[in-house]
N, C-alpha and C positions, 0 to 999 in steps of 0.2 A: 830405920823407921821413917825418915825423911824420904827416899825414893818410893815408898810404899807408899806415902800420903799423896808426893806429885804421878805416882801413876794411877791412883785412883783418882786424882785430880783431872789429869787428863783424860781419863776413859768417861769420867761424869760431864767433862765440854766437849767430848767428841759424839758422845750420846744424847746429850743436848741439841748439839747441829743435828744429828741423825734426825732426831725427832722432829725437829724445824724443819728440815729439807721435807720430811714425810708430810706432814705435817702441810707444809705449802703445795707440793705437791698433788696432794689430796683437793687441794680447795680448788685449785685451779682444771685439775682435771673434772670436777665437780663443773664446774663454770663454762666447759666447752659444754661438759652432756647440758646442759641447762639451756647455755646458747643454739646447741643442735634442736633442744625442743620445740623451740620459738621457729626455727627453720621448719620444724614439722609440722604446728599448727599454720604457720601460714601456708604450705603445699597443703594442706587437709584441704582451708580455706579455697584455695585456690580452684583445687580435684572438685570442690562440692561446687564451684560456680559455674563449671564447664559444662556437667549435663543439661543444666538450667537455659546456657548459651546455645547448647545444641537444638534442646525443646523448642526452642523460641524459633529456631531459624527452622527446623523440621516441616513447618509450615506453608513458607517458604520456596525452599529449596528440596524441593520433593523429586526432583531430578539430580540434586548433590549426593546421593545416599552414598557413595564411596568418599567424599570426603567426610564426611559425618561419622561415618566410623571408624575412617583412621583417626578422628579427634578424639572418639570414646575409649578405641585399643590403645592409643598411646596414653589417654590418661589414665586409663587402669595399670597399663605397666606402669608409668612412675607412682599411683601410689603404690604398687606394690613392692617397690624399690625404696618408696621412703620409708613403708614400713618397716624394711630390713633392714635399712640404717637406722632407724628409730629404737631398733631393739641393741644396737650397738654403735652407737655414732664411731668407736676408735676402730670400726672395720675398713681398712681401707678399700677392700673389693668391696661391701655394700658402697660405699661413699662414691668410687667411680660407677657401678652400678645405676645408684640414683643421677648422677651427672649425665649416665649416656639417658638415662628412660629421659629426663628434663628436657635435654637437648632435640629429641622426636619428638614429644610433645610439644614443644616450643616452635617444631619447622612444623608440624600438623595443623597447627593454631595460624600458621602463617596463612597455609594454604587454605583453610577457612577462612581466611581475611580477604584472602583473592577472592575465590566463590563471590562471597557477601556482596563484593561490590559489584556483581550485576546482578540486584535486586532493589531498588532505590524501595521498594514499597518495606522491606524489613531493615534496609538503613535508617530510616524513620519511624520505624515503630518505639513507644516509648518503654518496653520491657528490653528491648535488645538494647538500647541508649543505655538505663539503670546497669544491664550486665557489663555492656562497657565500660562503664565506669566502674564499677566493682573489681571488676577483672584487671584493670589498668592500676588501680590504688593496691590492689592485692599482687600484683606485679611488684610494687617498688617495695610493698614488705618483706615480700622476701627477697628482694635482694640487700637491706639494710639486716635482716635477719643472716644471712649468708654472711654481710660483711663481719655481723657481731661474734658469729660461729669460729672463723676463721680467724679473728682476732683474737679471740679465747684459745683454740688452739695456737698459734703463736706464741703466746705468752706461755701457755704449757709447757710448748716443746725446748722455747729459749731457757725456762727454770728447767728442764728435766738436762739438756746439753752444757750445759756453763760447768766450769769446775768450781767448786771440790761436790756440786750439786749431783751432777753424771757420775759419779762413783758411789753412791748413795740411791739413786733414780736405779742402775742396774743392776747395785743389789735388793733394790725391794720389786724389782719387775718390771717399774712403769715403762711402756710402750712407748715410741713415737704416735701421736695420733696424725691423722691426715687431713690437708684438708679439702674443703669443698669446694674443688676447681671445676669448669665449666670448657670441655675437650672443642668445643664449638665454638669460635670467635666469634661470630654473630650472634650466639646466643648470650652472650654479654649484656646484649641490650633487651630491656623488658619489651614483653609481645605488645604490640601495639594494635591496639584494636580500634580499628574508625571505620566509621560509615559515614 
């Protein structure tokens, strides 16, 4: 009767941790999709300030048309890359996906930077100033958003790999998730936009 009661003893605290591991695991993998979203509305943010930037300069720069639209194509490809990672942040191909689309619109935005600076008359304008500013503050969100993403993942994948957690993590399925690295060392740094 005694090995009956400690092996039911034991299967109720080993089903206990089971449920804890689950259990935490759950919340945190919860906590990346949450920090990805924040990642998402500021690229939304971002995507909607661009045409706005382009509008303005359109004016302008009426002999830029090809760089103007490489700023339009590339930001339409990466929203269309956040949205694939939006519908599943633990995709690793959506997540380097959106990293390459970021990275080209990031060298596009550059070379609109160049253009820009010979036309002193739309460096001064006070709608291009406002989008600079927008676009640059919208810049560092998402990268504290990125930072927040990736921190969230980390913490995931540390509880899913630790033992006696990882024996418990690969029998309930959970994934490595990935994260949101940036293939372009210069794209590191937020686009900077001046006139």
């Amino acid at each position: 009767m005694i090995p009956t009661i400690i092996g039911i003893a034991v299967l109720a605290v080993v089903g206990l941790y089971a449920m804890s591991v689950y259990n935490g695991l759950i919340s945190l993998q919860n906590r990346y999709k949450n920090a990805f979203a924040q990642v998402d509305v500021q690229l939304k943010r971002r995507y909607d300030l661009i045409p706005n930037l382009v509008e303005t300069a359109k004016a302008y720069m009426k002999h830029e048309a090809e760089t103007l639209e490489k700023v339009v194509e590339a930001r339409n490809a990466a929203s269309g890359a956040s949205a694939q990672a939006a519908a599943d942040p633990a995709d690793p191909n959506a997540l380097k996906a959106l990293g390459r689309a970021e990275t080209q619109l990031t060298g596009a935005l550059r070379g609109f930077n160049i253009q820009v600076e010979a036309y002193p008359d739309l460096k001064a304008n006070t709608n291009m100033l406002a989008l600079q500013e927008e676009l640059t503050a919208t810049e560092n969100k998402v990268s504290f958003a990125r930072q927040s993403f990736n921190d969230a993942v980390t913490a995931y994948n540390t509880r899913r790999e630790v033992f006696p957690s990882c024996v418990f993590a690969g029998m309930f399925g959970f994934q490595q998730a990935s994260l949101f690295e940036v293939e372009d060392p210069a794209e590191r740094e937020a686009v900077r936009v001046s006139f």
